[in-house]
Structure formats: structure tokens, C-alpha cells
C-alpha positions as a printed NumPy array, in Angstrom:
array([[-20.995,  16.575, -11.562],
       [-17.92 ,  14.659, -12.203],
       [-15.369,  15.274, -14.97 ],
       [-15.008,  13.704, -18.31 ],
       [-12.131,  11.659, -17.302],
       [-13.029,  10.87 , -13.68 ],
       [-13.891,   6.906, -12.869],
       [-17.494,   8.122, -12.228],
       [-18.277,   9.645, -15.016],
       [-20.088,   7.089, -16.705],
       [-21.254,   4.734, -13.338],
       [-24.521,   5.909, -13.238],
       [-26.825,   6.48 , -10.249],
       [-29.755,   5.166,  -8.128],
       [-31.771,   6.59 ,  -5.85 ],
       [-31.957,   5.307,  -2.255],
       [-35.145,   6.166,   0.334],
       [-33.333,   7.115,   3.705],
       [-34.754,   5.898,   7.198],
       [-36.469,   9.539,   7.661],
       [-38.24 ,   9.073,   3.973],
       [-36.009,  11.542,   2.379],
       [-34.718,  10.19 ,  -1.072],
       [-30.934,  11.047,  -2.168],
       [-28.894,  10.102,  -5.632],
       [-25.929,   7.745,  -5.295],
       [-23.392,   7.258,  -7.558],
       [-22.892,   3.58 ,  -8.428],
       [-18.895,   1.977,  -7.873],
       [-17.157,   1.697, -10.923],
       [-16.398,  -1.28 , -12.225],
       [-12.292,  -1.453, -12.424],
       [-11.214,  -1.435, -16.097],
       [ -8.753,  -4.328, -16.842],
       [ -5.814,  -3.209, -18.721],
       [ -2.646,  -3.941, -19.666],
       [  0.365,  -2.715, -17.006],
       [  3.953,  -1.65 , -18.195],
       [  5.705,  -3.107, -15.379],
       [  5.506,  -3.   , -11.366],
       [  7.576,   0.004,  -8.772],
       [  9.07 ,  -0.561,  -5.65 ],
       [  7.214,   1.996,  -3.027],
       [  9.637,   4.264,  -0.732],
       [  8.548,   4.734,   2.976],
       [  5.537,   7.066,   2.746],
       [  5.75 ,   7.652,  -0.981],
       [  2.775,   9.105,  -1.882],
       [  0.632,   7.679,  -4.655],
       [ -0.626,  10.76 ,  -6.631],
       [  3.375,  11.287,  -7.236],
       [  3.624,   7.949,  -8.289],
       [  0.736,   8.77 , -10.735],
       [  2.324,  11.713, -11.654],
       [  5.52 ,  10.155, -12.79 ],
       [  4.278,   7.314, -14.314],
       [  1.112,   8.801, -15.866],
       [  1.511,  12.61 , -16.013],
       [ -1.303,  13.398, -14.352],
       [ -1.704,  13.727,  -9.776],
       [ -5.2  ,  13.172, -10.411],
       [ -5.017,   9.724, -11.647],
       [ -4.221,   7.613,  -8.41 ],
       [ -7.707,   6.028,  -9.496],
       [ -6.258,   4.069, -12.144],
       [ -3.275,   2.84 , -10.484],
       [ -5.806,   1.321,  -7.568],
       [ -7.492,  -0.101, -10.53 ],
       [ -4.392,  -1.686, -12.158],
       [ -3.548,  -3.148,  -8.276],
       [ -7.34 ,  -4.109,  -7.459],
       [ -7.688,  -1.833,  -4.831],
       [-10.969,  -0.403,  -4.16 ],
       [ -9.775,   3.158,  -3.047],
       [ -5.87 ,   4.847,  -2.869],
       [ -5.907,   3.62 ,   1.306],
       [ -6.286,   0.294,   0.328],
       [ -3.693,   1.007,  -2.379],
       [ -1.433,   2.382,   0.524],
       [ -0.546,  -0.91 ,   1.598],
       [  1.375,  -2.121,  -1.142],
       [  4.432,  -2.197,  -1.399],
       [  4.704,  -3.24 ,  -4.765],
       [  2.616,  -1.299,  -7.392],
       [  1.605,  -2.953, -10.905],
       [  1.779,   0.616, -13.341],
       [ -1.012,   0.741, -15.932],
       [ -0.405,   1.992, -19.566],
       [ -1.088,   5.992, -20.172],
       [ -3.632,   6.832, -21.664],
       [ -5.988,   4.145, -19.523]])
């Protein structure tokens, strides 16, 4: 369902019993992966963050691990930073 590299890859699931009995799989919230940062950049008005990723880390995709670096739970809580801590590649 999700690929090697995404943050959900290894969270796991649970199953949750809706008000109308039906019973669907949820994917558990990762736990953010401490790591080392390389240094902190100074946001431009309405820079967006998958360039950022892309710059720093190579790869659009990986806006995930710069929330995780800031301890931000998703890229809009990420969005109100002005100040952004970069993570190591490779993370």
C-alpha cells in the first residue's frame, strides 16, 4: 500500500468498528524519527516545502522528513515556520 521509503511503511494498522458496524483498517501515526540536522534555512514568502526538500534532500517527495526534523505533525503545520531545521540525507 505504501512505498518502501514512505513514513508509513512500517506503522502498522488497527482496525476500528464504525458507528454503522462496518469495520475499516487504519494506519497508525508514525512515530517522528530523531535525527541529526545539518543546519536550519530561512523560508521565502510562499516557498514551498517539497522544493525545499528537493534542494536539500534530492527528493520532492520527502517533505515528511523535514516536518519530522521541525516536529511538525503534517507539511501545514510545517507551513508556519519560518525557520526550518534541515535533516541529514539519507534519513
Amino acid at each position: 500500500m505504501f512505498s518502501s521509503d514512505s513514513r508509513y511503511a512500517h506503522a502498522g494498522t488497527y482496525q476500528v468498528t464504525l458507528a454503522d458496524g462496518s469495520v475499516v483498517v487504519v494506519t497508525r501515526i508514525p512515530q517522528a524519527a530523531p535525527g541529526r540536522t545539518i543546519g536550519w534555512y530561512r523560508r521565502g514568502e510562499g516557498e514551498r516545502l517539497d522544493v525545499i526538500a528537493f534542494q536539500f534532500l534530492k527528493d520532492a517527495t520527502k517533505t515528511w522528513t523535514l516536518c519530522d526534523a521541525n516536529e511538525a505533525m503534517s507539511p501545514d503545520a510545517l507551513a508556519a515556520h519560518d525557520l526550518i531545521a534541515i535533516p541529514e540525507p539519507g534519513r
